[in-house]
C-alpha positions in Angstrom: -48.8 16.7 37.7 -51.7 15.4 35.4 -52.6 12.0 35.9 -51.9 10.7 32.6 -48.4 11.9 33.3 -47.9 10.3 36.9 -45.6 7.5 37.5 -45.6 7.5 41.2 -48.7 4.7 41.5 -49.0 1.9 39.8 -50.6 2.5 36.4 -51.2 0.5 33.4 -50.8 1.0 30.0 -53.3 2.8 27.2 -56.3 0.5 27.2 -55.4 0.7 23.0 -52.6 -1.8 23.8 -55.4 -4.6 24.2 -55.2 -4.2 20.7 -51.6 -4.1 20.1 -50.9 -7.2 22.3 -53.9 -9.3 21.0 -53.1 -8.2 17.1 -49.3 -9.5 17.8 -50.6 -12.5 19.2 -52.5 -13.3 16.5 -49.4 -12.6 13.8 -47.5 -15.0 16.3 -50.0 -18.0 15.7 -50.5 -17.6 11.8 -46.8 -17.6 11.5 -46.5 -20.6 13.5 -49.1 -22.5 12.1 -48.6 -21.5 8.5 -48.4 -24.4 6.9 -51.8 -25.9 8.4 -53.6 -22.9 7.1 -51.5 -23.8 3.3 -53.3 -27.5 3.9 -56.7 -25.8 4.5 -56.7 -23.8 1.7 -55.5 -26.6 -0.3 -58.2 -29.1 1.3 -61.0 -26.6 1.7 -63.1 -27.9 -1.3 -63.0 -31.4 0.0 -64.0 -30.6 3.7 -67.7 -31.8 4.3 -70.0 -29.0 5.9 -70.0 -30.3 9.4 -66.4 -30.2 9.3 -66.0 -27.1 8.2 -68.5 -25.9 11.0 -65.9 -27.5 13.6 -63.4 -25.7 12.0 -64.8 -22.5 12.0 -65.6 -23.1 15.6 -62.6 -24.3 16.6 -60.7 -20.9 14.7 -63.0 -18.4 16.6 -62.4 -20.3 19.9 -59.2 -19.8 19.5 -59.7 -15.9 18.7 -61.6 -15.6 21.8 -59.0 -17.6 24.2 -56.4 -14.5 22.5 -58.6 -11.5 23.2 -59.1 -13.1 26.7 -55.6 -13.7 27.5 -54.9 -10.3 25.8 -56.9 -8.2 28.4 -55.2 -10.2 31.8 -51.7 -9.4 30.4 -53.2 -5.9 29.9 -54.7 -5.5 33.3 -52.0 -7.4 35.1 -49.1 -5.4 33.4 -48.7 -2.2 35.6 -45.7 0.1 36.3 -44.8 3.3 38.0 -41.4 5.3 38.8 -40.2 5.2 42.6 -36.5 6.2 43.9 -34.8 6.7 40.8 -36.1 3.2 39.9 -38.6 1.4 37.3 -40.5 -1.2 39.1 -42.9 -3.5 37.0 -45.3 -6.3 38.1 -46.6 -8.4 35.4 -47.9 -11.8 34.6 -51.1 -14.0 34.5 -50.9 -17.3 36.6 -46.7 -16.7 37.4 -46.7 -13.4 38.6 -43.1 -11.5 37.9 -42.0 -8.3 39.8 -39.3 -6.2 38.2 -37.0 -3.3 39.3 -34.4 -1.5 37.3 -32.2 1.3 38.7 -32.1 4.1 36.1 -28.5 3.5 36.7 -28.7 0.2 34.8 -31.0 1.7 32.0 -29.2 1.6 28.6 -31.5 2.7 26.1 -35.6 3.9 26.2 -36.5 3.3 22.8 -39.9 4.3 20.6 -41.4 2.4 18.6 -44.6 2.3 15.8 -45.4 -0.5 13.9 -49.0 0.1 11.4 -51.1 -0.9 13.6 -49.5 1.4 16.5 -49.7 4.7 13.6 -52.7 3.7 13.3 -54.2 3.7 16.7 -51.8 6.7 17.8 -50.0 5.0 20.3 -46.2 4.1 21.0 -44.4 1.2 22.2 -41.6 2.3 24.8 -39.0 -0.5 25.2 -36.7 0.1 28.1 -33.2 -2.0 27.7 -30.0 -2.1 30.0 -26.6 -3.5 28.9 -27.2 -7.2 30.6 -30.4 -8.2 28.4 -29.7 -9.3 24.9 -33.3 -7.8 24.2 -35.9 -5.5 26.0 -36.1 -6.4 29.2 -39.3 -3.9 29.5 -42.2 -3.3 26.6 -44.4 -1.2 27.1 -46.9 -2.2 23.9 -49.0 1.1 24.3 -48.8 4.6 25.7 -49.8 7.8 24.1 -46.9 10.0 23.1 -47.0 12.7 25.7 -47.1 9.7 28.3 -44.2 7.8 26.9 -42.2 11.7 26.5 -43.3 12.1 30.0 -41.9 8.5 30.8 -38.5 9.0 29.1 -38.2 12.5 31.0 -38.7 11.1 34.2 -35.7 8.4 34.1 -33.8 10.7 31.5 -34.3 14.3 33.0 -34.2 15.1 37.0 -34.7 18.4 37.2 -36.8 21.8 35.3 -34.0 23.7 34.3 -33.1 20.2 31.7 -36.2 19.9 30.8 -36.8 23.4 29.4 -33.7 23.2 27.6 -34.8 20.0 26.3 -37.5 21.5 24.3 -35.5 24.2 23.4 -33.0 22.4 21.8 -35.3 19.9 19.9 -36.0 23.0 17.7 -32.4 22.4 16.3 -31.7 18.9 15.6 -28.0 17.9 14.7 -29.3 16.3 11.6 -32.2 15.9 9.3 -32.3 14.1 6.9 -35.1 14.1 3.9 -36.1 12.1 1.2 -33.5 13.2 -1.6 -31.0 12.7 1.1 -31.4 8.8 2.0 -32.0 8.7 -2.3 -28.2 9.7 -2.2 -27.3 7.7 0.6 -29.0 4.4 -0.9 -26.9 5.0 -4.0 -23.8 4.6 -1.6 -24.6 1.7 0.6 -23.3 -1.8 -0.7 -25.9 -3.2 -3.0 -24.1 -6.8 -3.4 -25.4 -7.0 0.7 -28.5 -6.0 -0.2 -28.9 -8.0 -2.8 -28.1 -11.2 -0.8 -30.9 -10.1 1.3 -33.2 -9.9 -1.5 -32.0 -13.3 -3.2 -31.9 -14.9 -0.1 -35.9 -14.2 0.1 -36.5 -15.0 -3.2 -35.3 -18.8 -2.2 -37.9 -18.8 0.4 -40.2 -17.7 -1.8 -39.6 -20.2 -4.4 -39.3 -23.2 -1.5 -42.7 -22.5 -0.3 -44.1 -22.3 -4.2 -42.3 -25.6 -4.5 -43.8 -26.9 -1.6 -47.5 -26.0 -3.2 -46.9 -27.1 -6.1 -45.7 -30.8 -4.7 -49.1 -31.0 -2.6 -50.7 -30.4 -5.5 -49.0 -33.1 -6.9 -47.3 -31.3 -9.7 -43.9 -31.0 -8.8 -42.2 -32.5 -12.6 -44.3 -29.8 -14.1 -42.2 -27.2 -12.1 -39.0 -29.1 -12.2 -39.2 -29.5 -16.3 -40.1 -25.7 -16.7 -37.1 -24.4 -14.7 -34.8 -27.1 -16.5 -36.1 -26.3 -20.2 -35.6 -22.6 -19.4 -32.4 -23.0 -17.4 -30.9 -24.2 -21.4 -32.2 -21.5 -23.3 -30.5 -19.0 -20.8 -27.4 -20.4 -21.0 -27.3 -20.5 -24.5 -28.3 -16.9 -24.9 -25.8 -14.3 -24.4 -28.5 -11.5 -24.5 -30.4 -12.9 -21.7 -27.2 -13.3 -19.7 -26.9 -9.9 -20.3 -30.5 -8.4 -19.6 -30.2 -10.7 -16.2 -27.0 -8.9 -15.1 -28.1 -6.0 -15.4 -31.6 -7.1 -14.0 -29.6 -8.0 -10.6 -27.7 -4.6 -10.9 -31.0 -3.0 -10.7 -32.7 -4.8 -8.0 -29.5 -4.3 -5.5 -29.8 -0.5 -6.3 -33.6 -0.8 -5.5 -33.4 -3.5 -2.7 -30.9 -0.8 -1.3 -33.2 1.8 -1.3 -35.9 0.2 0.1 -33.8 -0.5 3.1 -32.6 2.5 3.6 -36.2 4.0 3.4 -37.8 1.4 5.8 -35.0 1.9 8.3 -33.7 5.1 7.8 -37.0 7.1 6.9 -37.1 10.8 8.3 -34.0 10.7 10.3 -33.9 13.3 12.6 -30.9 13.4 15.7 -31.0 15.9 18.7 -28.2 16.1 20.8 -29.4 16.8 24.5 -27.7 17.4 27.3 -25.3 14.4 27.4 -28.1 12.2 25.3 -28.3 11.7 21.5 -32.2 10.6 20.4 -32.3 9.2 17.1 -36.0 9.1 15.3 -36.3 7.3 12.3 -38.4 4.5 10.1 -41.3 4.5 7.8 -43.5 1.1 8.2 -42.0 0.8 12.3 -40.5 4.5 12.9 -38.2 4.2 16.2 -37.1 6.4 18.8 -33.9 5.9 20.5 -32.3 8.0 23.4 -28.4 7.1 23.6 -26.8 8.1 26.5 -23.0 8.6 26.6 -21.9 7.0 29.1 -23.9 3.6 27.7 -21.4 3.9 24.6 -18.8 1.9 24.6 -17.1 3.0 21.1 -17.9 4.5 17.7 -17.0 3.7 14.0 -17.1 6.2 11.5 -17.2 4.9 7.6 -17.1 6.0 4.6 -16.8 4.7 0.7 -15.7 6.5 -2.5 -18.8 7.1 -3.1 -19.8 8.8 0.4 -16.5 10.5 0.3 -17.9 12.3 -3.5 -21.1 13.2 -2.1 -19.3 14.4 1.7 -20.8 12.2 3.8 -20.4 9.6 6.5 -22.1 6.6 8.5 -21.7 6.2 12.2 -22.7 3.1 14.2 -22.4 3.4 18.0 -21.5 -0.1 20.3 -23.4 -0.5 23.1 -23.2 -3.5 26.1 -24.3 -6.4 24.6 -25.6 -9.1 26.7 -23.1 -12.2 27.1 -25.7 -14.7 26.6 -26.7 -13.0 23.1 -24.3 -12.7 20.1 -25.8 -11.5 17.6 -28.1 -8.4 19.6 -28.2 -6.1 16.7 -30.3 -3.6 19.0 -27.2 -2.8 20.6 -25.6 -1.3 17.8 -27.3 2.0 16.5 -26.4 3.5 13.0 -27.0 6.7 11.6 -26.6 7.6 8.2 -25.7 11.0 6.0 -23.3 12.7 8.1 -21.4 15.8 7.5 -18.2 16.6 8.8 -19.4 19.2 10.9 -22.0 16.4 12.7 -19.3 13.9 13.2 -17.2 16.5 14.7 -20.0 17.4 16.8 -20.8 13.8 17.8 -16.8 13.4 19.0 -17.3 16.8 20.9 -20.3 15.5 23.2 -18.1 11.6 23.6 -14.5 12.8 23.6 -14.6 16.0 24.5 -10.9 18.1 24.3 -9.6 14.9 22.5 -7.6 16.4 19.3 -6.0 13.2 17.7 -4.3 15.4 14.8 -1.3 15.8 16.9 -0.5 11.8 17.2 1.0 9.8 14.5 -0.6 6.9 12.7 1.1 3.7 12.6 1.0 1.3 10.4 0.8 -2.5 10.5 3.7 -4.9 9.8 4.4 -6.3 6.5 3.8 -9.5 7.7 0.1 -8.8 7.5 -0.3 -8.2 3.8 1.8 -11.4 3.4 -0.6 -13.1 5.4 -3.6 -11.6 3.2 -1.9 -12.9 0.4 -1.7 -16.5 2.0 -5.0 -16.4 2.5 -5.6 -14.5 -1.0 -4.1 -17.4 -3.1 -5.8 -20.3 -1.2 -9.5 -18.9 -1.9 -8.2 -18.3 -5.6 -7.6 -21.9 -5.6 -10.8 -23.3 -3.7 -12.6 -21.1 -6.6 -11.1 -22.2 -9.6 -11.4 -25.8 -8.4 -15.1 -24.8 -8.0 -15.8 -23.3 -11.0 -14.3 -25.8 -12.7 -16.0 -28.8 -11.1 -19.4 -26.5 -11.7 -18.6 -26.1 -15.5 -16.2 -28.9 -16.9 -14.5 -26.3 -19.3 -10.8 -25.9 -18.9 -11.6 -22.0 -20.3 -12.9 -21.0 -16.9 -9.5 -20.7 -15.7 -9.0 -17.2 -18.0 -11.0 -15.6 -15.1 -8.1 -15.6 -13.3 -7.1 -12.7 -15.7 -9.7 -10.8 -14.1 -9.8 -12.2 -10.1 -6.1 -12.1 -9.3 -5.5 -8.2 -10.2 -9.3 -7.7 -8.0 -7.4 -9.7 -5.7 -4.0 -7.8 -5.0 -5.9 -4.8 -4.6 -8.1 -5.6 -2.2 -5.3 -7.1 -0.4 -3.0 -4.0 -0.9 -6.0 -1.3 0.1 -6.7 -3.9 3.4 -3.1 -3.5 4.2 -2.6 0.7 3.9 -6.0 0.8 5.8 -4.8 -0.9 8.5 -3.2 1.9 11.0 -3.7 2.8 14.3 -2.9 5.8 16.8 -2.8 6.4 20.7 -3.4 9.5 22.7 -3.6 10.0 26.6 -7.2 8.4 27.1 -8.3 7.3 23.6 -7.0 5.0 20.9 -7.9 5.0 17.2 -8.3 2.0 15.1 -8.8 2.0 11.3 -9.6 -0.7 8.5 -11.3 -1.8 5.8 -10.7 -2.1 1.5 -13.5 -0.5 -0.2 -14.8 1.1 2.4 -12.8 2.9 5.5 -13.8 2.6 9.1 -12.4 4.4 11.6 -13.4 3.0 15.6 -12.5 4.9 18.3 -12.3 3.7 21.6 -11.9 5.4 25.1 -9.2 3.7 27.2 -11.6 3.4 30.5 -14.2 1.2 28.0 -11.4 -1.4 28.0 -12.2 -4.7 30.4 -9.4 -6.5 29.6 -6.3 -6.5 27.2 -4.2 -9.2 25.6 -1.4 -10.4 23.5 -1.5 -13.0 21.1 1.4 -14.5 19.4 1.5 -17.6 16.7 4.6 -19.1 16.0 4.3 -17.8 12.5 4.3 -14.6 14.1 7.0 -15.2 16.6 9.8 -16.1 14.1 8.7 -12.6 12.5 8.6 -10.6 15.7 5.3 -9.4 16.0 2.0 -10.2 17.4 -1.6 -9.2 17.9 -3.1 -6.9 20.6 -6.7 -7.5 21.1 -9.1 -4.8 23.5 -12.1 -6.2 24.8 -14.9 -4.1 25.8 -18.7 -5.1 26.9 -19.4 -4.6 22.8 -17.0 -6.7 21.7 -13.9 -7.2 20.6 -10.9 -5.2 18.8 -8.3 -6.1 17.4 -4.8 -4.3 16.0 -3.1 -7.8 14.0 0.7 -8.0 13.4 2.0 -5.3 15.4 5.8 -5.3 16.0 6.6 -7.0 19.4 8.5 -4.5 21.2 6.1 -1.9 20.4 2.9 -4.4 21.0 4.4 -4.4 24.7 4.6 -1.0 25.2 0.9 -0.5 23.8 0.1 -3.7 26.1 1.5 -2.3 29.2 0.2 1.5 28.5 -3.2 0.3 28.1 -3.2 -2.1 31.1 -1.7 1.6 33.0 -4.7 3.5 31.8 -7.3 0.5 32.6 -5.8 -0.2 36.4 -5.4 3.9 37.0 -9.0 5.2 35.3 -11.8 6.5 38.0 -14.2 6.4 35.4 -16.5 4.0 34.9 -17.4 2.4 31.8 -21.4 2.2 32.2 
């Protein structure tokens, strides 16, 4: 085996990744000191010439102490591959010695930010189902090293990793540019818009925050007041805004969909799915099967004109981290064919067709409109106390129809179906999402019951696997305790294990 492929010494990374780890270290510090370089720039006329000089000094001391402590974590992070295990020492003054059965190994991702495309190099991140991020990044191998990597933990033997490369000539699904233009058009652009709106505000506080260190704050504050007047007073204006905001969610959608979804290519190997995809950081992810703990397939009016579908796969998350978005994977554009042929590699000879779905009890949609009415109040208080005009309470013409349909395509949507090892959940209002869920993924069922829900007879069955929780609400009791006890059967009898 060539050396540059050879895991079983202690090697280090591509010497490139000084570059990597001292550029990130760099990004780390302006970020956290970006408000004393706002001051400099602000106070840079008034500094005297010696001061300055201290400055300067003090700045490129600092860029030194980086590049030095750059090159020990460089030298001092090495790794090789040893008994079916990754061991890693790393560390400067407090040394740390890591070892991860392949057993334990979730996901091996790729990864490119610019400066990585620009040097040619990858950064491998190596995760398992107990760390809420990567517990192992490697900042900088070549790409035939971090293939060769992957293939080592991945692949055990030639006769895989022949058909590996033959089967990368035929991915599952690719995806181009016209394609993610049609998918943008279909993702939900109010989200996307809260994204962008929400940066604009950050924007605007740190603008605010120059101009009051400038001292001109009221100069601001009684522009964005006498401008404020004019565009309430203007109809047009109103108008040209609205549909201003309409715009910028359809772009702000497709400039998210582009920077995440960029060249989306999917092979399906073996029992392994790798994802590639991303323009400014492209990623490579290889998902096993058995490291999935369920799958949602949705869809939207939209996607269901155009024939297509999103599918987002639940891995372990890590207890001490709620909100590990890396564990939850999401591919875009597919076609019936590919969804079929992703169920085929996780649930094979699973044909749900045959089972029934059942529906929710009443008692749900009454609840929804419970809930329905009291937000319909909080807003028309709100509105009101905003506006003072006794008028605002004709949008009520308008909320309260948007309002029972919501309510009455959240209540049809709710339905749910067993079969012998896997059961189906399915929701949503605009958009329809389907999870399914093996039965040997389940840690733990329960049965919850309010007394609301006890003088109606039904109750709530929640599943809980190592992605989370799921939930089938207001279930008739006598059938909730059959579906209780079934799944409990199935959990207590299953050999398989569910990592």
């Amino acid at each position: 085996m060539d050396n540059a492929t050879n895991f079983s010494d202690f090697r280090t990374q591509s010497k490139k990744g000084i570059l990597v780890i001292y550029s990130n270290q760099i990004y780390s510090f302006i970020r956290a000191f970006s408000i004393l370089l706002f001051v400099f720039i602000q106070k840079f006329s008034k500094f005297s010439s010696i001061s300055l000089s201290y400055i300067y000094f003090g700045f490129a001391a600092v860029l030194l102490f980086f590049l030095v402590r750059a090159f020990l974590i460089f030298k001092n992070f090495q790794f090789k591959v040893e008994n079916n295990h990754f061991i890693l020492k790393k560390g400067i003054l407090k040394k740390t010695n890591v070892e991860i059965s392949f057993d334990r190994i979730q996901n091996i991702n790729f990864k490119q930010n610019i400066i990585q495309q620009i040097i040619n190099v990858y950064e491998v991140n190596i995760e398992t189902a107990g760390s809420s991020k990567a517990e192992i990044s490697i900042k900088a191998m070549t790409f035939e090293q971090a293939t060769a990597l992957k293939n080592s933990i991945t692949i055990f033997d030639k006769k895989n990793i022949e058909s590996d490369f033959e089967i990368k000539e035929k991915p599952l699904l690719k995806i181009g540019f016209l394609e993610l233009l049609k998918v943008s058009l279909t993702e939900n652009h109010l989200q996307s818009l809260s994204l962008l709106l929400a940066i604009g505000i950050g924007f605007y506080q740190q603008v605010q925050q120059i101009f009051e260190s400038f001292g001109n704050n009221e100069l601001m504050e009684n522009y964005i007041e006498k401008n404020s007047v004019a565009f309430q007073n203007s109809v047009i204006i109103i108008l040209i805004f609205s549909f201003l905001l309409i715009f910028l969610g359809l772009i702000s959608s497709f400039v998210r969909v582009i920077l995440v979804h960029f060249n989306l290519i999917v092979f399906i190997k073996n029992d392994t799915l790798e994802i590639n995809q991303g323009f400014t950081t492209k990623k490579s992810v290889v998902l096993k099967k058995n490291k999935v703990q369920y799958i949602t397939i949705s869809t939207n009016p939209l996607k269901k004109i155009l024939g297509i579908s999103f599918i987002t796969f639940n891995q372990a998350e890590s207890g001490i981290s709620k909100e590990n978005t890396q564990k939850i994977i999401k591919i875009v554009g597919c076609k019936i064919t590919q969804i079929l042929a992703i169920k085929n590699l996780l649930f094979p000879r699973e044909n749900l067709s045959d089972f029934q779905k059942n529906q929710v009890d009443s008692y749900f949609k009454k609840r929804l409109y419970i809930r329905g009415f009291l937000l319909l109040i909080l807003l028309n208080v709100g509105f009101y106390l905003v506006s003072k005009n006794p008028t605002i309470f004709w949008l009520n013409t308008i909320l309260v129809p948007i309002f029972v349909f919501l309510i009455h395509l959240k209540y049809q949507k709710r339905t749910f179906l067993f079969s012998d090892e896997i059961f189906e959940v399915n929701f949503g209002s605009i958009e329809t999402h389907q999870s399914m869920i093996p039965f040997y993924k389940i840690q733990h069922v329960s049965l919850h019951q309010t007394i609301f829900q006890a003088r109606k007879n039904v109750a709530d069955l929640v599943f809980q696997t190592a992605s989370g929780k799921i939930k089938i609400p207001c279930i008739k009791i006598n059938e909730a305790l059959k579906m209780y006890n079934f799944a409990l059967y199935k959990i207590e009898t299953s050999q398989q294990s569910w990592m």
